[in-house]
Each structure stands twice: as structure tokens, then as C-alpha cells.
MIBAMI-347378 format. One record per residue (C-alpha): x, y, z; residue number from 1. Coordinates in nm, 2 decimals. Layout:
+--------+--------+--------+-----+
!      x !      y !      z ! seq !
+--------+--------+--------+-----+
!      X !      Y !      Z ! NUM !
...
+--------+--------+--------+-----+
***
This chain:
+--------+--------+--------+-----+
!      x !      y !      z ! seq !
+--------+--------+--------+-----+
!   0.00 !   0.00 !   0.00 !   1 !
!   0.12 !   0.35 !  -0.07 !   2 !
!   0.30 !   0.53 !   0.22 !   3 !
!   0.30 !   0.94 !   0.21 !   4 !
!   0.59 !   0.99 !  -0.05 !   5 !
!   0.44 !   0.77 !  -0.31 !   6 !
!   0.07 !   0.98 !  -0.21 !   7 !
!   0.28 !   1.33 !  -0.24 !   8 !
!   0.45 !   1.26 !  -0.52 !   9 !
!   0.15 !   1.05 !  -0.76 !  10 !
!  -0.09 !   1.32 !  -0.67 !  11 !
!   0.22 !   1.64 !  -0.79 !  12 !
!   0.17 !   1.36 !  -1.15 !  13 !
!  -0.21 !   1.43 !  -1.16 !  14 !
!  -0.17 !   1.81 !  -1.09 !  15 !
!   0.07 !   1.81 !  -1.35 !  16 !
!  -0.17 !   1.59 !  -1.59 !  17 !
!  -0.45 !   1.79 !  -1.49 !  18 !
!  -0.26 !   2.13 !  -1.59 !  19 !
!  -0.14 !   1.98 !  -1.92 !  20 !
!  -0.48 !   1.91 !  -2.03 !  21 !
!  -0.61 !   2.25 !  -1.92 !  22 !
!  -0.41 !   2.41 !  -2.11 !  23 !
!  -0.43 !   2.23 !  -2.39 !  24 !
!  -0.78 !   2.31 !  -2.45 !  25 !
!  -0.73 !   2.67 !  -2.45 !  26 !
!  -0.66 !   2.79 !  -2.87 !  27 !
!  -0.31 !   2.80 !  -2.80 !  28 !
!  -0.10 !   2.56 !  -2.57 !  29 !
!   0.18 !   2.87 !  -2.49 !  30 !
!  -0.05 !   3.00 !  -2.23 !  31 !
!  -0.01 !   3.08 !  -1.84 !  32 !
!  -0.13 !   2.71 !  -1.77 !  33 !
!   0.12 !   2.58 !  -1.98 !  34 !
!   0.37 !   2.79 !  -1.80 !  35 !
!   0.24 !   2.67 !  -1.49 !  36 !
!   0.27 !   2.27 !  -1.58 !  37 !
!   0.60 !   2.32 !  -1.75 !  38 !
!   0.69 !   2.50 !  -1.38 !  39 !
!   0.54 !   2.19 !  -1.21 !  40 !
!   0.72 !   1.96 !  -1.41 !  41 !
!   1.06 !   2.11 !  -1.36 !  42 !
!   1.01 !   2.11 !  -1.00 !  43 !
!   0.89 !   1.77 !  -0.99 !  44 !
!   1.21 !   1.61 !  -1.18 !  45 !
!   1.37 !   1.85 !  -0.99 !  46 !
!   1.27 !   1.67 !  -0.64 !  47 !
!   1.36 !   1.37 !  -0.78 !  48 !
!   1.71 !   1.41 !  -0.93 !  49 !
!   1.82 !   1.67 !  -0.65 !  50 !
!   1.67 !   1.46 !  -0.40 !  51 !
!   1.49 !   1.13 !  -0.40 !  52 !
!   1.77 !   0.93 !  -0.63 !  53 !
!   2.07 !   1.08 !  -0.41 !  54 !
!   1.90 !   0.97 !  -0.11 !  55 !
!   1.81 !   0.58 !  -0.26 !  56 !
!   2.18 !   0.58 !  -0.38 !  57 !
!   2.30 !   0.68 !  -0.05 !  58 !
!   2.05 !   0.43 !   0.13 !  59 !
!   2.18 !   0.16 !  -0.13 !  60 !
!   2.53 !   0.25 !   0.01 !  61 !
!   2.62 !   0.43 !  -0.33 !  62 !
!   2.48 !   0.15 !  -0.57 !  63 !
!   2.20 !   0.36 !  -0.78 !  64 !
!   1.88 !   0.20 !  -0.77 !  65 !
!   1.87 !  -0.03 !  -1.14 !  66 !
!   1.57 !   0.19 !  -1.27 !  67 !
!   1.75 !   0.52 !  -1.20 !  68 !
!   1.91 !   0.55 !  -1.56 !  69 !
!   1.60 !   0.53 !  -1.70 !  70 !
!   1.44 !   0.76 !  -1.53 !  71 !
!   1.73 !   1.01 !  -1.57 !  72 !
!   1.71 !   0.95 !  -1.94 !  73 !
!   1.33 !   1.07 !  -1.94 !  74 !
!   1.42 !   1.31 !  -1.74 !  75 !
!   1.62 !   1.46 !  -1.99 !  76 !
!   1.39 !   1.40 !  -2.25 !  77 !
!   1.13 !   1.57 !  -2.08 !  78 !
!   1.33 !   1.91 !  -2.03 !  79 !
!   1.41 !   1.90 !  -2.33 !  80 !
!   1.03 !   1.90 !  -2.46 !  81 !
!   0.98 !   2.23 !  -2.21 !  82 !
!   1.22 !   2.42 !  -2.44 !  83 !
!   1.00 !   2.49 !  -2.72 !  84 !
!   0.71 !   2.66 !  -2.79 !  85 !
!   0.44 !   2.41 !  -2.74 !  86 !
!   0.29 !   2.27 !  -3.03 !  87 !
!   0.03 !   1.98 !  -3.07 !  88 !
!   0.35 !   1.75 !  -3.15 !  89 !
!   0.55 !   1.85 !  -2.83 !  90 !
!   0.25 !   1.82 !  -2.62 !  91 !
!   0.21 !   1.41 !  -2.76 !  92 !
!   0.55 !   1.37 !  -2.71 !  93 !
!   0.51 !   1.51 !  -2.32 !  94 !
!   0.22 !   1.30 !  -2.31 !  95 !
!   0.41 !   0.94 !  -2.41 !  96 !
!   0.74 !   1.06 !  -2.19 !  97 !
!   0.52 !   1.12 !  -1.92 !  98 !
!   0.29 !   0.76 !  -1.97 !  99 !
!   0.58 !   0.54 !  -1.97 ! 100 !
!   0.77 !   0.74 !  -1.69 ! 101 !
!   0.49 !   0.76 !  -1.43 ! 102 !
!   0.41 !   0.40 !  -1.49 ! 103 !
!   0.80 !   0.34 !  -1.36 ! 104 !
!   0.73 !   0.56 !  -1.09 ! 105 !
!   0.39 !   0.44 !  -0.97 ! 106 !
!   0.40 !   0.13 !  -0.96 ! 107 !
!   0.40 !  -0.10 !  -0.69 ! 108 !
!   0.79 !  -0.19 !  -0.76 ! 109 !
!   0.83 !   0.14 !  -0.90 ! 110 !
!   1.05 !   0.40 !  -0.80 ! 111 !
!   0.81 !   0.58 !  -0.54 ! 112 !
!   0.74 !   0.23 !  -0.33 ! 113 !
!   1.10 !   0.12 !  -0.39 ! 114 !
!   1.22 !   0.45 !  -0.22 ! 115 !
!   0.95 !   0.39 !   0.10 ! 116 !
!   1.11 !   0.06 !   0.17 ! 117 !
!   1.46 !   0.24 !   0.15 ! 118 !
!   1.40 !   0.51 !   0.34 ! 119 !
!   1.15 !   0.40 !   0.63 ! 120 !
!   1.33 !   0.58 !   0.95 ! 121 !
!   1.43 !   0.88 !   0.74 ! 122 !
!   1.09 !   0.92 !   0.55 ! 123 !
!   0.93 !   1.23 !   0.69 ! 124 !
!   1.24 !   1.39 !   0.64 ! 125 !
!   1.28 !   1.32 !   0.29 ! 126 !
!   0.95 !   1.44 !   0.25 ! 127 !
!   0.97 !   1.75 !   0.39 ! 128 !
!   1.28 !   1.82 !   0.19 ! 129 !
!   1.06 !   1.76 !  -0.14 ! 130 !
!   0.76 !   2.00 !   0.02 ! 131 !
!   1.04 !   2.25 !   0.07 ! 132 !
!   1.21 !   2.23 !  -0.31 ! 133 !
!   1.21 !   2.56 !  -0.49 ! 134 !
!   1.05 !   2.68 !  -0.76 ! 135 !
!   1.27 !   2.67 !  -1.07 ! 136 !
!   1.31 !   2.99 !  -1.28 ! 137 !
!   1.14 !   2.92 !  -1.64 ! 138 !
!   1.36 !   3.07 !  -1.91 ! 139 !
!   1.18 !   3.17 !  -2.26 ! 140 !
!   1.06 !   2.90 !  -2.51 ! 141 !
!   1.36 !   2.88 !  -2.78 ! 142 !
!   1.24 !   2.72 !  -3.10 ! 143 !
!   1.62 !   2.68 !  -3.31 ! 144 !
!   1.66 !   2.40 !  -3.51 ! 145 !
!   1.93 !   2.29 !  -3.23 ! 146 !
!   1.67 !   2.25 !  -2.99 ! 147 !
!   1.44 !   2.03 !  -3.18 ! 148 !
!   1.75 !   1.81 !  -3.24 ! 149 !
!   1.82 !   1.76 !  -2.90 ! 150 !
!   1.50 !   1.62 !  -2.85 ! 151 !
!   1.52 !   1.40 !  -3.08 ! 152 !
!   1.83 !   1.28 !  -2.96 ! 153 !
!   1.70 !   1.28 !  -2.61 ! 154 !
!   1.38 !   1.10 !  -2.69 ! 155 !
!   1.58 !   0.84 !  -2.89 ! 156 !
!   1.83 !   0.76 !  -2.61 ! 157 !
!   1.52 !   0.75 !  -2.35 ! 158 !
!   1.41 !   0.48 !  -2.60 ! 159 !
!   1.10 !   0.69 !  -2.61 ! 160 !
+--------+--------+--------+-----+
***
């Protein structure tokens, strides 16, 4: 059964999911809900690679959990997808990254219930430290060719 980390951090996916589609239904997907997912989103891989994979490496006395390169990967890939101007092609490509990576996550061997079992007498710590993770500074969409090539690149190495 999911403990409070795994509740914290599936119900920051379904705020994120609920943004996305929000703003998706507005005429144009570059709006100040999209700016607000693409907010959410950075701080949520944010919590997770500044804080919840240092802490299972550290727990697994410096052995990174097997799933962790994977989950950096999309990580990547999903940064990557934040650069651009959204456009009904980014916004399926956030949408598949973000299916196959919360399923990885989720799951009851996924990354949130693995990280429980880790972490047990350090737990509401952890948490807290996520609650407390700042907001990261959005910089403007950039829509050069170079951009669209690193996610493509990104995507393809995610296997994505």
C-alpha cells in the first residue's frame, strides 16, 4: 500500500496531468497554464534528481537504484520537450514521456514504493525536503533547429 511519499509525489503527476490538459484546450498551448505545468514539471524532476535518487543511492550504500538510468534519461527528455514553444507535436511527445515514466514511478515496484522501503526511519524527512524544493526559474521558449535536435536525440536515447 502507498506510504505518504508515493501519495505526495503520484498526486504532484495528476496536478501536472490535470494542468497539461487545461491548457491544452485553450486555442493556444503557450499560455499561463502551460507555463504553470512546465513550472510543475521542472520542479517535480527536480525533487527527484536533486533529491529522492541521491537519497536511494546513498540508502543503497552508493549503488543507484537499477531503474535510476532510466528515469534520468526521461528526465532529460522531458526538459528538453519544455524548451519549445508548445505545439500539438511537443505536447504528444510530453504526453508518451510522461505515460511510460509515471508508470515506472507508480507502480508497486516502481520508483516511489522502492524509495519507502529504503528510506523508512528517514521518510518524513525526505518528504519535507521535497515539500520545501524551490521553484525553478522558467527561461523563454527557444524554438532553433538545435533544440528540436536535442530532443530527438534525447527522446531516442530514453528509447522513447
Amino acid at each position: 500500500m502507498p506510504g505518504t511519499l508515493h501519495d505526495f509525489l503520484q498526486q504532484d503527476h495528476a496536478r501536472l496531468d490535470r494542468l497539461l490538459d487545461e491548457a491544452t484546450r485553450e486555442a493556444h498551448p503557450a499560455n499561463p497554464t502551460y507555463e504553470a505545468f512546465r513550472e510543475g514539471l521542472l520542479r517535480h524532476i527536480g525533487m527527484e534528481e536533486k533529491i529522492l535518487l541521491p537519497a536511494a543511492k546513498r540508502l543503497r550504500g552508493g549503488e543507484a537504484l537499477p531503474l535510476a538510468h532510466q528515469l534520468k534519461l526521461d528526465h532529460a527528455a522531458l526538459a528538453a520537450l519544455l524548451v519549445p514553444t508548445p505545439t500539438a507535436e511537443i505536447v504528444a511527445q510530453l504526453r508518451a514521456v510522461l505515460s511510460a515514466h509515471n508508470a515506472l514511478e507508480e507502480g508497486p515496484t516502481g520508483l516511489y514504493a522502492e524509495c519507502e522501503v529504503l528510506a523508512a526511519a528517514e521518510l518524513d524527512a525526505l518528504l519535507e525536503r521535497m515539500k520545501a524544493a524551490p521553484v525553478v526559474p522558467l527561461a523563454p521558449h527557444r524554438d532553433e533547429e538545435r533544440s528540436l535536435r536535442a530532443i530527438a536525440m534525447l527522446l531516442k536515447a530514453a528509447g522513447r
